[in-house]
C-alpha positions as CSV (number, residue, x, y, z in Angstrom):
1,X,-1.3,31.6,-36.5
2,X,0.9,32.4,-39.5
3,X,3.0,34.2,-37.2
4,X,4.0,31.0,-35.8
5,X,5.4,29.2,-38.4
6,X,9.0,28.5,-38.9
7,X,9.0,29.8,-42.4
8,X,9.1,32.9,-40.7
9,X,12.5,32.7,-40.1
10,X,15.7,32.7,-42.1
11,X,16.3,29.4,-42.2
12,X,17.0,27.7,-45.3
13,X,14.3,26.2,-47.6
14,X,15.3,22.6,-47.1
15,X,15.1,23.1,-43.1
16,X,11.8,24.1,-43.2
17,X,10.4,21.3,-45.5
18,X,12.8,18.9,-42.6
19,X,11.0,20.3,-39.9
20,X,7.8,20.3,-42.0
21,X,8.4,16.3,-42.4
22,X,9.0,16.3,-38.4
23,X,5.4,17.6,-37.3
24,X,7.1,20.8,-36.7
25,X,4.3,23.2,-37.6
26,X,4.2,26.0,-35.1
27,X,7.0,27.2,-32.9
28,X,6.4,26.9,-29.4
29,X,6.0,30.0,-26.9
30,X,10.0,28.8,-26.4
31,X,10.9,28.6,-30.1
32,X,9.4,31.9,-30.6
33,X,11.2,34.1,-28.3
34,X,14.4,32.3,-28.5
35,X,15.0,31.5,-32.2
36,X,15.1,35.0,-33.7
37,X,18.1,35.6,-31.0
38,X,19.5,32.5,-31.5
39,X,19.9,32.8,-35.0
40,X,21.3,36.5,-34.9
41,X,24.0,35.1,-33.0
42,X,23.4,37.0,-29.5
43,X,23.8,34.8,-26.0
44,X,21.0,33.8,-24.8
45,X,19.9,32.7,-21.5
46,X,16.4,30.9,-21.3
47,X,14.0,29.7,-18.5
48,X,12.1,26.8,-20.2
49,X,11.2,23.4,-18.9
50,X,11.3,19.9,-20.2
51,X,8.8,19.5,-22.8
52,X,9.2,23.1,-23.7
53,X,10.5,22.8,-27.5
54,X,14.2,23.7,-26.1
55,X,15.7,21.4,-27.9
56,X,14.7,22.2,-31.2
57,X,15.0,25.6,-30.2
58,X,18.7,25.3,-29.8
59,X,19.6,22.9,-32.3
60,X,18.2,24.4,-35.1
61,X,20.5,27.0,-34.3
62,X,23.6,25.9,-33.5
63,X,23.1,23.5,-37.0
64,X,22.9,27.2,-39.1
65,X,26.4,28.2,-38.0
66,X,28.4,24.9,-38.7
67,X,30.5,24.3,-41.6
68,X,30.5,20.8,-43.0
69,X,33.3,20.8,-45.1
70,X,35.7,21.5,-41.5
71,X,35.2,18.4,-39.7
72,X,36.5,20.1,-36.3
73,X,33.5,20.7,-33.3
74,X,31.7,23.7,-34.0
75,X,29.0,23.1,-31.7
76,X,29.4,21.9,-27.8
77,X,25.9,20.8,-26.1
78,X,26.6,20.3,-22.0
79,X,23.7,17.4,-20.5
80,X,23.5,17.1,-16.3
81,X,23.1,12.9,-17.7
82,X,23.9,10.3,-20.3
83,X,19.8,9.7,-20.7
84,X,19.5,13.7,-22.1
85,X,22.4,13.9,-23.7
86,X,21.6,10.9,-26.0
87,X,18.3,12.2,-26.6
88,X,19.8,15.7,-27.1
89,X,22.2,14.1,-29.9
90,X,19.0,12.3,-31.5
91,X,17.0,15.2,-31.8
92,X,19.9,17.3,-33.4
93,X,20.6,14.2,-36.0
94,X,16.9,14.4,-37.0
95,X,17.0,18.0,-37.2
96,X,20.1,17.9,-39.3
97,X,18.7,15.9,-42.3
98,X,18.6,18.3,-44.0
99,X,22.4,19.0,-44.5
100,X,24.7,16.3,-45.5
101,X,27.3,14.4,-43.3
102,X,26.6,16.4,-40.3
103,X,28.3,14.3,-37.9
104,X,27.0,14.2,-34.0
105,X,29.2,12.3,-31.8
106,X,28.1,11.9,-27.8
107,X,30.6,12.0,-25.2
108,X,29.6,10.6,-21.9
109,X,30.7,9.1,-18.9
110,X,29.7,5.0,-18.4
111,X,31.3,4.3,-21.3
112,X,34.8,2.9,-22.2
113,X,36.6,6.3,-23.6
114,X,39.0,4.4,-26.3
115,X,36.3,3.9,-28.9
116,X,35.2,7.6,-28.1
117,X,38.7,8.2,-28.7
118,X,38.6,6.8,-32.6
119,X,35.3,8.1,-33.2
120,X,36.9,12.0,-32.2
121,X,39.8,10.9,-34.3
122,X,37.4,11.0,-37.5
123,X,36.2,14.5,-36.7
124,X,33.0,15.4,-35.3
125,X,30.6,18.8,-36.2
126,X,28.5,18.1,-32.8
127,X,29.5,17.3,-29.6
128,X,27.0,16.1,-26.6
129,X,27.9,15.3,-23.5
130,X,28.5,15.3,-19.9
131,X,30.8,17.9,-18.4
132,X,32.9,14.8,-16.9
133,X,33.5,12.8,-20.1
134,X,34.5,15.7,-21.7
135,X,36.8,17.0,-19.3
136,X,38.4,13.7,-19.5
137,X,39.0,14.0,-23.0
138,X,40.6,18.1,-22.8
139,X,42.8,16.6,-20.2
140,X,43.8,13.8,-22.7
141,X,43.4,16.2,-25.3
142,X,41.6,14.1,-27.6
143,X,39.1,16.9,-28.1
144,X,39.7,20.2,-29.2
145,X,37.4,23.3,-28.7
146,X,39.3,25.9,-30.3
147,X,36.9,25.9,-33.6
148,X,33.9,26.3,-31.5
149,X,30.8,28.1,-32.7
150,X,28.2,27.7,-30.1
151,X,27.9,26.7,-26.3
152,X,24.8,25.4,-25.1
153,X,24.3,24.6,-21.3
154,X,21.4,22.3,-21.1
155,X,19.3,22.1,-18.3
156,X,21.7,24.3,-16.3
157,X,20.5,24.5,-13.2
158,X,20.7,20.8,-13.1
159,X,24.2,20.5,-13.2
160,X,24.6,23.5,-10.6
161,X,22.7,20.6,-8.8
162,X,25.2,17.8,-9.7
163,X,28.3,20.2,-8.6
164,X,29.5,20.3,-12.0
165,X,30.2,24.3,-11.7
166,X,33.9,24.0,-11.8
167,X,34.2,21.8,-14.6
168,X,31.7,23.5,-16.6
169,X,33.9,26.8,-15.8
170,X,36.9,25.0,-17.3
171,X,34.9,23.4,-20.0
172,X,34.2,26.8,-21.4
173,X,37.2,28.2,-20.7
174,X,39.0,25.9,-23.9
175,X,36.1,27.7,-26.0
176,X,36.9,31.2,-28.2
177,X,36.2,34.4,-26.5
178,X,34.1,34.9,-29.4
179,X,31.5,31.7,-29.3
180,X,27.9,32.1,-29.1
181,X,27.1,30.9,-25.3
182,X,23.4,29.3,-25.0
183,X,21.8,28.7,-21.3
184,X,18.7,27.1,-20.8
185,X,17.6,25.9,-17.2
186,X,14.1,25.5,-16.0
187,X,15.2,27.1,-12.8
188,X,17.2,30.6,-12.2
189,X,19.7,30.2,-8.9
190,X,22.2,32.3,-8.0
191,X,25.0,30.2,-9.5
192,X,23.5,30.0,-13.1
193,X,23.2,34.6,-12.5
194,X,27.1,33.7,-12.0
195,X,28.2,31.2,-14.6
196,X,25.7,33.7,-17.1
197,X,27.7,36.7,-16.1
198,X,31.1,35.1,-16.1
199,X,30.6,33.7,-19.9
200,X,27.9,35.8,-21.8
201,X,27.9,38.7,-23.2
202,X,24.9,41.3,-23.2
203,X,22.3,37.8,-23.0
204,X,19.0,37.9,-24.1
205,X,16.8,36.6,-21.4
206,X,13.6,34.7,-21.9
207,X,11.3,32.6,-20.0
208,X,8.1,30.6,-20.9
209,X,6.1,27.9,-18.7
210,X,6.5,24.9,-20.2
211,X,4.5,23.4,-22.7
212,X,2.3,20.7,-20.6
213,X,0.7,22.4,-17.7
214,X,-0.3,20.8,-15.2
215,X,-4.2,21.2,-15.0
216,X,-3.6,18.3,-17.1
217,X,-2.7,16.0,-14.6
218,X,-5.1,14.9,-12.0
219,X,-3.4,13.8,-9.1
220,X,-4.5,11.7,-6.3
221,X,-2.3,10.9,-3.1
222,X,-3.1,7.8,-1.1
223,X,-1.9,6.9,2.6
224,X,-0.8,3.5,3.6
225,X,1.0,1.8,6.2
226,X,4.9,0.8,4.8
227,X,4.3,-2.8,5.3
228,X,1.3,-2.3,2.9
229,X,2.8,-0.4,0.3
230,X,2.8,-2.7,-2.6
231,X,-0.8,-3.8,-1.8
232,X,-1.7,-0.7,-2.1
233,X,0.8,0.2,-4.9
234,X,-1.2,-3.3,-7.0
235,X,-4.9,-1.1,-5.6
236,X,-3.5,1.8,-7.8
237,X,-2.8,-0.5,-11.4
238,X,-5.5,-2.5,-11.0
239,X,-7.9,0.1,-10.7
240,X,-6.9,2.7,-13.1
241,X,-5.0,0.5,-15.8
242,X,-2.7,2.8,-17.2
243,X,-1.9,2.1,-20.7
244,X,2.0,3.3,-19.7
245,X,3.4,3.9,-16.1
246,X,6.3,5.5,-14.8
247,X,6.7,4.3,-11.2
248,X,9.8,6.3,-9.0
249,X,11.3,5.3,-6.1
250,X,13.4,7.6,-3.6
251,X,16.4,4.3,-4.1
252,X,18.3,2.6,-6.1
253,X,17.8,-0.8,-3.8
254,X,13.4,0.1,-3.8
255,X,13.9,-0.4,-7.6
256,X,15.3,-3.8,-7.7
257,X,13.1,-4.7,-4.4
258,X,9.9,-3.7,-6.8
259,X,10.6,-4.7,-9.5
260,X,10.8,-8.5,-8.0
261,X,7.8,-7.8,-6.2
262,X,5.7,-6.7,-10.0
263,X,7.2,-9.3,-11.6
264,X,6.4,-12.4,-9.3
265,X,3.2,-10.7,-9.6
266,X,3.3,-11.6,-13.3
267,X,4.3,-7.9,-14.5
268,X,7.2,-7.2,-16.6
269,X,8.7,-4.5,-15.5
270,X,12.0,-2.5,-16.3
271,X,14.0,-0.9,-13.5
272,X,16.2,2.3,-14.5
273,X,18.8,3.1,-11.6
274,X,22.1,4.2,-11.5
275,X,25.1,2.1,-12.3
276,X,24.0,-0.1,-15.2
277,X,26.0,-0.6,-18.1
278,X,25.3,2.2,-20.6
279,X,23.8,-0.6,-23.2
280,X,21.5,-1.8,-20.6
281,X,20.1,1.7,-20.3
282,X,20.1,2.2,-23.8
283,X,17.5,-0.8,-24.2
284,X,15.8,-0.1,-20.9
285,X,15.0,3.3,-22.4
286,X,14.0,1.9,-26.1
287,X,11.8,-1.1,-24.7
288,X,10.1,1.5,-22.9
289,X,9.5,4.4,-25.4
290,X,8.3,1.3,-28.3
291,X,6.0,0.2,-25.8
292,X,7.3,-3.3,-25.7
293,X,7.2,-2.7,-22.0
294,X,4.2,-1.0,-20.1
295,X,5.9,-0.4,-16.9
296,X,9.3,1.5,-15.9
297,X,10.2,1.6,-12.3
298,X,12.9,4.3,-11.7
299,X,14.8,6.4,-9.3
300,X,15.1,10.4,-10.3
301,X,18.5,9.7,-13.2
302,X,15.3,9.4,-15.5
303,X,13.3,12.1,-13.9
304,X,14.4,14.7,-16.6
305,X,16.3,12.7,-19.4
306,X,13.3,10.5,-20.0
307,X,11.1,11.7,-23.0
308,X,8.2,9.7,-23.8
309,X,5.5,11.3,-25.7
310,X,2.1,9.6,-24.8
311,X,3.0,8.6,-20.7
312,X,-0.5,7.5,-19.5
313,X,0.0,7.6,-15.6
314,X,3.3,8.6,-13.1
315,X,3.3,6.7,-9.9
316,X,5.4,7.8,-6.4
317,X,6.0,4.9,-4.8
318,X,8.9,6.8,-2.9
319,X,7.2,10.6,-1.9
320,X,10.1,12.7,-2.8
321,X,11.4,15.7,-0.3
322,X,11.8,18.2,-2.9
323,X,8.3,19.6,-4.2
324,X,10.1,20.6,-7.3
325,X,11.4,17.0,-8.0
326,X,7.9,16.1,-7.5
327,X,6.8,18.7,-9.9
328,X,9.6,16.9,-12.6
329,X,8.7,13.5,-12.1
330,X,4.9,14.1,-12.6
331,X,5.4,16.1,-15.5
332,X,6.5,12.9,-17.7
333,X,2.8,12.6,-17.7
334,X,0.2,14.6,-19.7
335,X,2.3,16.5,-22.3
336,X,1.5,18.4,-25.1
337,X,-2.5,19.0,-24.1
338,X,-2.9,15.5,-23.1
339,X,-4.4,14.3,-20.1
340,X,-2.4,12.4,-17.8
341,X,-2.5,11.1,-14.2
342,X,-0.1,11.3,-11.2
343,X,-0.7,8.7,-7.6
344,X,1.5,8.9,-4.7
345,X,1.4,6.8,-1.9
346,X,3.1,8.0,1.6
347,X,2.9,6.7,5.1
348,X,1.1,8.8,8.0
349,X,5.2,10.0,9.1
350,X,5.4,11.7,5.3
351,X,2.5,14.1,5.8
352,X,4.8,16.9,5.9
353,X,6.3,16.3,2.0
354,X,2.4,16.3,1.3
355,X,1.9,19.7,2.6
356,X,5.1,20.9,1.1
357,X,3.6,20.1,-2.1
358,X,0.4,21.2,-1.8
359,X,2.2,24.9,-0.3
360,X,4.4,24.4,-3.4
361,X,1.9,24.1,-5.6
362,X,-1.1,26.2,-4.0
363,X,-3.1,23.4,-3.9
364,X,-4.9,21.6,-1.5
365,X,-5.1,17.5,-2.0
366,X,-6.5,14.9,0.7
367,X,-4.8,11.6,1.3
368,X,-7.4,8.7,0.1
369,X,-7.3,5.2,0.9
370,X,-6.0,2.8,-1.3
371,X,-7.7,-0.2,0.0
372,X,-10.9,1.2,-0.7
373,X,-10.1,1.0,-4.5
374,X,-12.1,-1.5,-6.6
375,X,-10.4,-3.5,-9.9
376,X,-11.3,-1.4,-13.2
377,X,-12.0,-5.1,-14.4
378,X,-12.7,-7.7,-11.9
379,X,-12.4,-10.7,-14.5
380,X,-8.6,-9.7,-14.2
381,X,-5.6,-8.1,-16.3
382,X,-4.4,-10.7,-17.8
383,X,-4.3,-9.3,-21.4
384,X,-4.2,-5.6,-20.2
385,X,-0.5,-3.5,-22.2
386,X,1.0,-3.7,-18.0
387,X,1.0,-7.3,-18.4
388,X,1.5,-7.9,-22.0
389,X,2.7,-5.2,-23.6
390,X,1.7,-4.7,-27.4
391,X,5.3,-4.8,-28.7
392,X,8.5,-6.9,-29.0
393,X,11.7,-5.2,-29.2
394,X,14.6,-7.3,-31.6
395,X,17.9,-6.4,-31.0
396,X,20.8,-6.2,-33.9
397,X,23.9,-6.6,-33.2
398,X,24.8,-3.9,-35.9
399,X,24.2,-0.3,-35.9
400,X,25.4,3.3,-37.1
401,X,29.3,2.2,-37.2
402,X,28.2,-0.5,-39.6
403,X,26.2,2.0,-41.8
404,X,22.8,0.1,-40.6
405,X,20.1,3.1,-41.6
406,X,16.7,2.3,-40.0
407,X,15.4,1.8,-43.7
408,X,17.8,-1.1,-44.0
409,X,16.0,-2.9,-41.2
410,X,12.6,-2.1,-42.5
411,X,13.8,-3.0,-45.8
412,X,14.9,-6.3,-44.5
413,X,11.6,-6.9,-42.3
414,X,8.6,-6.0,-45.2
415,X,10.7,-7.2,-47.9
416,X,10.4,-10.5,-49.9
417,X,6.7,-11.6,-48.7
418,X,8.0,-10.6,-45.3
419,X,6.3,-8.7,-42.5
420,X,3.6,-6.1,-43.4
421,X,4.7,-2.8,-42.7
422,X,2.3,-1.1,-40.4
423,X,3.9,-4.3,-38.0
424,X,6.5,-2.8,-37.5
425,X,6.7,0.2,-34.2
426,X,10.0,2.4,-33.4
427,X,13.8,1.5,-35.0
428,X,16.5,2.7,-32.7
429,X,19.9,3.1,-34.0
430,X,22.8,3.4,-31.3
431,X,27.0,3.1,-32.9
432,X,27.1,-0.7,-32.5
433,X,23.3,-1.7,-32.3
434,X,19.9,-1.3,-33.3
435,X,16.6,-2.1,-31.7
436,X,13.1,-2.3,-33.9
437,X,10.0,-3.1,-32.3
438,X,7.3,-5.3,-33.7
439,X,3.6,-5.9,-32.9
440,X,3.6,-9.2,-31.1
441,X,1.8,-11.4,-33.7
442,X,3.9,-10.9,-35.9
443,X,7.3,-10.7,-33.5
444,X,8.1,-14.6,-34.1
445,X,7.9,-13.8,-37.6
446,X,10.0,-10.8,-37.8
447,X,12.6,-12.7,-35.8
448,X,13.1,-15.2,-38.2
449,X,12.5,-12.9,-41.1
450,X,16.1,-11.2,-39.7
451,X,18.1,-14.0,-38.9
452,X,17.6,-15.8,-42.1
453,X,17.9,-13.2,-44.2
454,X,20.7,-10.1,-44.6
455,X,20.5,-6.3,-43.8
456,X,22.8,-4.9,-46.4
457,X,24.2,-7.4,-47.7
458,X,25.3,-8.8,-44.2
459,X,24.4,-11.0,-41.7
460,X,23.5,-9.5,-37.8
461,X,23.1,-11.6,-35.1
462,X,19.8,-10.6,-33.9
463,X,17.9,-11.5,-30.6
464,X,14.8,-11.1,-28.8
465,X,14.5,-9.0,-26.1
């Protein structure tokens, strides 16, 4: 296994104890073919999935070849949506710990652009963003690329998908002949053979499955009538009592029509749809991850940008037409080696997406009936993590811009006969926010600990979520 370890490469003593600290033990299959390349400087182009270890793989990188003293961006990350390319930009702060005042900035569109304006005005080593925002800001040229190191397109073919081709073209086009140019998509169409051989140079290519396979997920597919369909979809959570669940819907409208439906059924879900407010995705996405929330319902923007690491179950309310979204949106479940589970309903007309993929697949499933299911408890879920989740999230209304570190906040919680600290979950810190979660006996606590005391010296207005 020795072959496998990061220490193998030339990387810098104090990255290796970093990623050490992470969990990062072994490279994956991804991290293994890619990294050697990576770090010799050659292009690379990569088929690798979500879940894969790209991330990391890239990262680590693009982090060797920047220069901290020039506070110009050296590295330019390209995300198909604002929920990757904020995860993206956490990753890469984590994995840059071990370097001081790297600066990561994330450029995307939702947004007002003037504060991205003075951040880019300070400098920045690391951009991430989408192609749109940061077209806006060449065209206002408020960002420069002429001191760029390293390209990386992320999740390419995605944004093939999105039609963001010609702006990607022109992104790279403000970049040095002489940049490193980085493509990972999980897919190879014709147009990424294209945009490879229009911007690399003599590539590298690898490819890897990705890293949770799908023997294990066990999925199940149900038929129902569409005037049924949240009968059936209550069947599904009352008899297997996922711990977490990820239900997706073909609509934004299904979203909000479900989620009203789970919640006068004394759920509390979270809906995740397009056109929300940036910070209400933000805390969508945290609630979720911190488990202060059991159940996300969501159309495919969080198919790929959503990263949680211990999803119990994936529901298809909506069957999808595309086997390979299918293939994406049950993949959130059952990562890393663990098992996970994946239900779809469908109505007798959507047989066809069934056998598309089961032909996709090379798998044969039958269509149960959800009525037949019985309750996995039939004294009731009032206490089960769908209905009371085992967190509380607390919102500050002060964050990385105010020089909040997530060890502030703990500080602030445990401190002074305060909360004990295996109370406290996840700490989240966005620019002008933060968001900790706390176990929920102790939640009332912790929210009075907060707004009676001081996080650095300074009061926060702080809520509960």
């Amino acid at each position: 296994m020795s072959d496998f370890q990061f220490s193998r490469l030339s990387l810098p003593q104090s990255q290796i104890k970093n990623l050490s600290d992470l969990g990062y033990h072994q490279m994956t299959p991804i991290q293994q073919q890619s990294l050697p390349a990576i770090l010799d400087g050659r292009d690379l182009i990569a088929k690798a999935k979500t879940g894969s270890g790209k991330t990391a793989a890239f990262a680590i990188g693009l982090l060797e070849k920047i220069n901290p003293r020039f506070f110009g961006c050296q590295g330019l990350v390209l995300c198909p949506t604002r929920e990757l390319a904020t995860q993206v930009a956490k990753e890469i702060r984590r994995l840059a710990r071990y370097r001081q005042n790297i600066k990561v900035l994330t450029l995307c569109g939702g947004q007002p652009i003037g504060p991205q304006i003075g951040s880019l005005a300070h400098g920045a080593h690391i951009v991430v963003g989408t192609p749109g925002r940061i077209q806006d800001h060449l065209r206002k040229r408020t960002l420069s690329l002429d001191g760029i190191n390293t390209v990386v397109l992320d999740e390419a073919d995605r944004m093939l998908d999105m039609g963001f081709i010609e702006p990607i073209e022109n992104i790279i086009r403000h970049t040095p002949d002489n940049r490193q140019t980085l493509l990972f998509s999980a897919t190879y169409p014709k147009g990424i053979k294209s945009l490879s051989s229009a911007f690399q140079h003599d590539p590298v290519e690898v490819s890897v499955e990705s890293l949770h396979s799908h023997n294990h997920i066990a999925q199940h597919f149900y038929e129902t009538d569409k005037s049924q369909k949240n009968e059936a979809l209550l069947k599904l959570l009352e008899h297997y009592l996922p711990a977490s669940c990820v239900i997706f819907c073909n609509t934004k409208q299904a979203c909000k029509d479900l989620a009203t439906f789970l919640y006068e059924q004394g759920f509390k879900p979270l809906a995740l749809y397009g056109d929300l407010e940036q910070r209400d995705r933000d805390q969508i996405l945290v609630r979720f991850a911190n488990q202060s929330s059991s159940l996300l319902i969501a159309t495919d923007v969080a198919a790929r940008g959503l990263d949680i690491d211990d999803l119990a179950a994936v529901i298809n309310y909506d069957l999808t037409r595309d086997p390979e979204v299918y293939i994406h949106r049950i993949g959130r479940t059952g990562r890393a080696g663990k098992e996970g589970i994946a239900l779809s309903l469908h109505t007798p007309a959507e047989y066809y997406k069934l056998d598309d993929i089961c032909l996709y697949q090379n798998k044969t499933f039958e269509a149960a009936d959800p009525m037949r299911l019985k309750p996995a408890n039939p004294a009731g879920m009032e206490q089960h993590a769908l209905i009371k989740a085992p967190m509380v999230t607390l919102a500050i209304d002060g964050g990385r811009k105010n020089k909040v570190r997530p060890g502030d906040i703990l500080g602030a919680l445990t401190g002074d006969a305060g909360i004990a600290g295996d109370q406290v979950g996840k700490i989240d810190i966005f620019d002008f926010a933060a968001y900790v979660a706390i176990k929920r006996a102790s939640a009332r606590k912790a929210l009075q600990q907060l707004e009676r005391g001081k996080i650095k010296g300074r009061k926060f207005k702080v809520r509960r979520l």
